[in-house]
C-alpha positions in Angstrom: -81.7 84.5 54.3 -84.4 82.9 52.3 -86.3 84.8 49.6 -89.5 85.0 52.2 -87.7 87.1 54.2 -85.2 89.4 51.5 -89.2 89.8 50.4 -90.8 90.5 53.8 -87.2 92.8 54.6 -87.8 95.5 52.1 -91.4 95.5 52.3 -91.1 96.7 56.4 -88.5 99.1 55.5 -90.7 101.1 53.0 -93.8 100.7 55.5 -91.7 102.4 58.1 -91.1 105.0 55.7 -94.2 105.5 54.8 -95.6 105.6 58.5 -92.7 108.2 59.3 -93.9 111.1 57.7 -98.0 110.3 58.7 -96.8 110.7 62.5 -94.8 113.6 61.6 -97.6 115.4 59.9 -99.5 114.9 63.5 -97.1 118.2 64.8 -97.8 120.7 62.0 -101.6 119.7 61.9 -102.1 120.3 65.7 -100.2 123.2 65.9 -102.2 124.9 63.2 -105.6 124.3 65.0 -104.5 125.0 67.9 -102.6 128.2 67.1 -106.3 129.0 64.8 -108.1 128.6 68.0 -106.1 130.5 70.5 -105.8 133.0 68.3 -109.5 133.7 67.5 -110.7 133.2 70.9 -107.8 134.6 73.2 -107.3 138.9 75.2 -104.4 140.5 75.1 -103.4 139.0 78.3 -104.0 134.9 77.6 -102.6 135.5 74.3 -99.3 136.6 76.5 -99.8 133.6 78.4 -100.5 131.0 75.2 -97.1 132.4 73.6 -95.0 132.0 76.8 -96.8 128.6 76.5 -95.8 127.3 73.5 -92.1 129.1 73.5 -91.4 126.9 76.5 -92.8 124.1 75.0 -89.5 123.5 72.9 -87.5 123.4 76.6 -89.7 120.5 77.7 -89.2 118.7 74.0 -85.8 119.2 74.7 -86.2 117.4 78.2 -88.2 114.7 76.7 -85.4 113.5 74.5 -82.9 113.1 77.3 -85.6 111.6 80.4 -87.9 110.1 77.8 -85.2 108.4 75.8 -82.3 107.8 77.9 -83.6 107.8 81.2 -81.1 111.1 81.8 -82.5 113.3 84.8 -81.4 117.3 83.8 -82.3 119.4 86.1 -80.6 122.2 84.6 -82.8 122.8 81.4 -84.6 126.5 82.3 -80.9 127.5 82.8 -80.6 126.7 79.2 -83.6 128.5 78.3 -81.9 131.4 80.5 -78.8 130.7 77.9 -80.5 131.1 74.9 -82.5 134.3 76.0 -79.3 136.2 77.3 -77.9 135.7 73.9 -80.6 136.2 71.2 -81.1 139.7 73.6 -77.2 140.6 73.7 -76.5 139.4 69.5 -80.2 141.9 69.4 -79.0 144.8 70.8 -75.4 145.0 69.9 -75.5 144.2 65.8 -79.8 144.6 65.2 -79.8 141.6 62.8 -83.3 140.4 61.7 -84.7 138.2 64.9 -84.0 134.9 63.4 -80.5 135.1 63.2 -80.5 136.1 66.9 -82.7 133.6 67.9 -80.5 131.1 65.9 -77.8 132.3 67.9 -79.3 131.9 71.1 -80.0 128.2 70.3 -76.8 127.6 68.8 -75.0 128.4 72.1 -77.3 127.1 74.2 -76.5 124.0 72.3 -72.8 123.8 72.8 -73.8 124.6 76.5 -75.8 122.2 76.6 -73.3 119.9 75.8 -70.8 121.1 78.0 -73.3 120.6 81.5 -74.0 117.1 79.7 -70.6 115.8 80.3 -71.3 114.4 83.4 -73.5 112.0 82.0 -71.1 110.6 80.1 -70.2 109.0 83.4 -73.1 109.8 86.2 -76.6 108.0 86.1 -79.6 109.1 88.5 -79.7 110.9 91.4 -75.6 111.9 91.1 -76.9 113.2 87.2 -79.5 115.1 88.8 -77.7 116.7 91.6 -74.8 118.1 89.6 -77.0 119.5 87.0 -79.2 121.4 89.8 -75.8 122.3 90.9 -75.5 123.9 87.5 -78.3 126.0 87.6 -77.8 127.1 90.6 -74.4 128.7 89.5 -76.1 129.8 86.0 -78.9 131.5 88.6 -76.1 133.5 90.8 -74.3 134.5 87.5 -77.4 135.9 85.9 -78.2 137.4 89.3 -74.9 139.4 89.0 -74.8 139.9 85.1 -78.8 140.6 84.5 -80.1 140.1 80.8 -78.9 142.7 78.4 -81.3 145.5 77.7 -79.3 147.9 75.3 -76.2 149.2 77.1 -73.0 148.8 76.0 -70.1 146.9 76.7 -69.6 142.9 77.1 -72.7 142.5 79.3 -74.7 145.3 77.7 -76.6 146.6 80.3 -78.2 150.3 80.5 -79.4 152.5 83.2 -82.7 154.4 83.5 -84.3 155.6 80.2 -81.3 154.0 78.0 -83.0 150.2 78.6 -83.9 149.1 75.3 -86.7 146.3 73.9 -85.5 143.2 71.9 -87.2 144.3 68.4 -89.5 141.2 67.3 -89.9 140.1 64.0 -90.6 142.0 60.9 -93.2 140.2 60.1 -94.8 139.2 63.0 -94.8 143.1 65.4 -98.0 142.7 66.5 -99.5 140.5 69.7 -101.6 137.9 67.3 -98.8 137.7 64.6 -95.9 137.2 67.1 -97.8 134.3 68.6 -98.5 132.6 65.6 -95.0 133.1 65.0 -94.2 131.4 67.8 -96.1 128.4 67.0 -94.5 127.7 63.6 -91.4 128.3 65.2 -92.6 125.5 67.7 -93.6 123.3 65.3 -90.9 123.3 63.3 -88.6 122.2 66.6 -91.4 119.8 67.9 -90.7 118.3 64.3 -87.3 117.8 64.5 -87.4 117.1 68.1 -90.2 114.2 67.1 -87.9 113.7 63.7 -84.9 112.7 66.1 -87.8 110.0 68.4 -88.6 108.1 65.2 -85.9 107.7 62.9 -82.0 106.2 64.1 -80.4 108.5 66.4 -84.4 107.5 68.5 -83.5 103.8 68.5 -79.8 104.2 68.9 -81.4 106.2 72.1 -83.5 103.5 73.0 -80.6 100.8 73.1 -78.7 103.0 75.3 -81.5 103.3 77.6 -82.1 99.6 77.8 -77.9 99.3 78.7 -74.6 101.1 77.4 -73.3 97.5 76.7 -76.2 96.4 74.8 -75.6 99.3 72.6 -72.1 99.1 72.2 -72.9 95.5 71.1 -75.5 97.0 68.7 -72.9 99.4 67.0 -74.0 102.3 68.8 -71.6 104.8 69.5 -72.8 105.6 73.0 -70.8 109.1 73.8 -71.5 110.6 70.2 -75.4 110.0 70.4 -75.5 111.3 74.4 -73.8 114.2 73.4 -76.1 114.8 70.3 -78.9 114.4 73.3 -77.3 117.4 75.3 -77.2 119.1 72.1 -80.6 118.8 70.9 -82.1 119.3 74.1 -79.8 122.6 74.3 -80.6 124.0 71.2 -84.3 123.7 71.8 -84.3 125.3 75.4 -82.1 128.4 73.1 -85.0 129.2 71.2 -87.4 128.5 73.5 -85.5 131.7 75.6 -84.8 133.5 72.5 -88.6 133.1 71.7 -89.6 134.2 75.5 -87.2 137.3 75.0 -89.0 138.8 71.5 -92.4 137.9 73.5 -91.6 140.0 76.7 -88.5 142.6 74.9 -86.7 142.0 77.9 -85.8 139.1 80.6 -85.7 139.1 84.5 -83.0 137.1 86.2 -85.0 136.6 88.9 -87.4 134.1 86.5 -84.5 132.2 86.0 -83.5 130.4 89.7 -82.8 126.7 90.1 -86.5 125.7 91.1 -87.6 126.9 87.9 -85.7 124.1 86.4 -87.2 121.8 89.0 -90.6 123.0 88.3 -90.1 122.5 84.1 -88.8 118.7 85.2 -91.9 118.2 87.4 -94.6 119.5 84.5 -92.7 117.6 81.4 -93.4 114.4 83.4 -97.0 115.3 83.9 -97.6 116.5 81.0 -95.9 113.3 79.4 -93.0 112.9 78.0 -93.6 110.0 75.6 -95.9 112.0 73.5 -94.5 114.8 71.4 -98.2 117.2 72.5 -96.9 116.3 75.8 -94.7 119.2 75.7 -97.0 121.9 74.7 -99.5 120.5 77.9 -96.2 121.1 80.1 -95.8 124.5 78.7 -100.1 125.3 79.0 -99.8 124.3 82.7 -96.2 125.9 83.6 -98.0 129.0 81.8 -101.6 128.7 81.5 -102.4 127.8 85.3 -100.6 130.6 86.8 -102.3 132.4 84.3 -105.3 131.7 85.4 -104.8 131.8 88.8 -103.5 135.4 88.8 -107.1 136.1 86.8 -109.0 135.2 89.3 -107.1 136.5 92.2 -105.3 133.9 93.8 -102.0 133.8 94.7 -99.6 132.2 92.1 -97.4 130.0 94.8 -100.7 127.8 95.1 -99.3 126.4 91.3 -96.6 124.8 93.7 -99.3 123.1 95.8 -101.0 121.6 92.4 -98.1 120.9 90.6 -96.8 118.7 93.4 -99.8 116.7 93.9 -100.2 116.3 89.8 -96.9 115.2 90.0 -97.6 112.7 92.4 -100.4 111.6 90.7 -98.4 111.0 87.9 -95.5 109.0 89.2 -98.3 106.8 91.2 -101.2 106.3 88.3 -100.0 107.6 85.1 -96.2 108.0 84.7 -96.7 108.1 80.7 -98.4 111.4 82.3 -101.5 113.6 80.7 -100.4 113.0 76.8 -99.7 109.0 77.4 -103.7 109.4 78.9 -104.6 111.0 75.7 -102.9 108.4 73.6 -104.3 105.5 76.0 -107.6 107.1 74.9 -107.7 107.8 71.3 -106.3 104.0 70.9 -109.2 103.1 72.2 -111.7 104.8 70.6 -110.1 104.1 67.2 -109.9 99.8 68.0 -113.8 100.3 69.0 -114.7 102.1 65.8 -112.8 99.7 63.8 -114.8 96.6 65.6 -117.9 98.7 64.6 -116.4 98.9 61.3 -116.2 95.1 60.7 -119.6 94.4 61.9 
């Protein structure tokens, strides 16, 4: 190596790491206007809506990771979610620790999970990945149809009858509607972070060279199996809290929300809504939450959100498959080149 270049070597390294902590800084910032904004403007009722939002907004960061940086297809990610709720609301009820250590629970085993329904990618690709993990989901969706979500009772499965159903306590500091929200969205932020964290630094490229071909990455120095696993595992611990978060919002979980579609639906929206782009998640979770919303508001019946997701889906795949959030991107870039031509004139 000449000296040029143990000069120019250093030099990119501490650019990158000075560029690392600007993007980062992007999650926090958003989330704290947006959160502001919601929560000045938004009823009792959209304020429901933003939080189921923004809780499910870590499931579709956790699906970004795996389609958006290996080119994995889960199709088993709202059973996670499912996972993750079941747990925070049983670990709730049975010992009444403060919410976070039953909402770190939740994600914890949704994590190993997780990992366990990503085993078959250590050796399926495609449409044999995708089938076995809707497979999954549809056993988690007959299992929670038989077991139901704990609400209080006692035993393993801690389920009550009549007036004994209990509500999942919420946070201390965070009881009320507005509070629990915002609680939410730091919550969020902080797993966007990591989630975005994970994108730009090594295990993201060591992603990236598995995507292109596992024996380009074995040739790199990758370990292939330990950083798909850690994919299954991030992406499992995210869809946890995002059910644990889901759980404190409502107090209590229907296993009828939890079917195999659902996890088809979440796959559909976190490819419109982009996967690419680290806001694309929260769009995913506005429209998986936000247009039924709407729809219910002004009287229409919610299985028209099939209709319109499936045609924003298409739209997607044939226009824009960077999806709404590469859009935005596409668009800021070029506002910001044209005000830095206007800049140099």
């Amino acid at each position: 190596m000449t000296v040029q270049e143990q000069t120019i070597a250093p030099t990119a390294e501490s650019l990158s790491m000075v560029r690392l902590p600007k993007q980062l800084l992007h999650v926090p910032v958003t989330m704290l206007i947006f959160s502001a904004v919601v929560a000045l403007l938004a009823n009792s009722f959209w304020l429901s809506a933003a939080t189921s939002a923004v809780a499910l907004s870590l499931s579709v960061a956790g699906l970004a990771i795996l389609y958006g940086q290996l080119g994995l297809v889960s199709l088993c990610q709202f059973a996670l979610v499912g996972v993750g709720g079941w747990v925070t609301l049983r670990v709730g009820h049975a010992f009444h620790p403060p919410f976070e250590l039953s909402l770190l629970a939740g994600g914890v085993v949704a994590s190993v999970v997780g990992l366990a329904f990503g085993v078959p990618a250590l050796r399926l690709r495609g449409l044999y990945l995708a089938l076995v993990t809707l497979m999954l989901a549809g056993g988690f969706q007959i299992v929670i149809s038989a077991w139901g979500f704990p609400d209080g009772g006692p035993g393993f499965l801690g389920r009550a009858d009549g007036s004994g159903r209990a509500m999942l306590a919420r946070p201390v500091i965070a009881d009320g509607e507005v509070s629990y929200f915002l609680y939410v969205c730091a919550v969020a932020a902080v797993g966007l972070l990591i989630a975005q964290w994970h994108k730009l630094a090594r295990p993201g490229r060591a992603w990236a060279l598995i995507r292109k071909g596992e024996t380009v990455a074995v040739a790199s120095g990758v370990n292939v199996l330990i950083y798909k696993a850690w994919a299954f595992a991030l992406s499992g611990f995210l869809a946890g809290l995002a059910g644990g978060l889901l759980a404190g919002n409502v107090g209590q979980l229907d296993g009828r929300a939890f079917g195999a579609f659902e996890s088809l639906n979440l796959f559909a929206l976190a490819i419109v809504g982009g996967v690419f782009n680290w806001y694309g998640a929260v769009i995913a979770g506005l429209l998986l939450r936000a247009v039924p919303a709407l729809l219910t508001d002004l009287g229409i019946d919610g299985y028209v959100t099939i209709g319109i997701f499936g045609v924003a889906l298409f739209h997607a795949l044939a226009t824009a498959p960077t999806g709404i959030a590469g859009q935005i991107s596409a668009l800021l870039a070029r506002l910001n080149a044209a005000l830095s031509r206007g800049r140099a004139r």
